[in-house]
C-alpha angles and dihedrals in degrees: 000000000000117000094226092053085057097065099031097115113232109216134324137336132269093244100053095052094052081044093053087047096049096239101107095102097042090055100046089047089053094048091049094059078053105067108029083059076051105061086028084068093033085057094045090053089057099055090040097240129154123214094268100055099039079051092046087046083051087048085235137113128281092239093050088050090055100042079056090065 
C-alpha cells in the first residue's frame, strides 16, 4: 500500500461529525466528567483513601461522593 495513501484522510473529522449531528457539546461535556472521576480517583489512590473518608473530608455522604465519581 502506498504511504501516502496511508495518511490521506478519508473524510471528516470526529469532531465534525459530532459537530453536523448536534452532539458535540454533549460529548465533550461527558468526557470531561470522565476524566476528571477519573483523576479524582487517581488522586484518591494516591493518598490511599477509600470513598468514605474522601466523603467525610468533603463533609458529604458517602453515597453523594459516589454519585460524584
Amino acid at each position: 500500500m502506498n504511504s501516502e495513501l496511508r495518511l490521506a484522510v478519508l473524510g471528516s473529522s470526529l469532531d465534525d461529525f459530532l459537530e453536523e449531528e448536534g452532539l458535540l457539546a454533549e460529548v465533550n461535556a461527558i468526557a470531561l466528567k470522565r476524566v476528571l472521576a477519573w483523576q479524582i480517583t487517581q488522586a484518591m489512590e494516591h493518598q490511599g483513601l477509600n470513598k468514605a473518608s474522601m466523603a467525610d473530608a468533603m463533609n458529604t455522604s458517602r453515597s453523594a461522593s459516589v454519585r460524584a465519581l
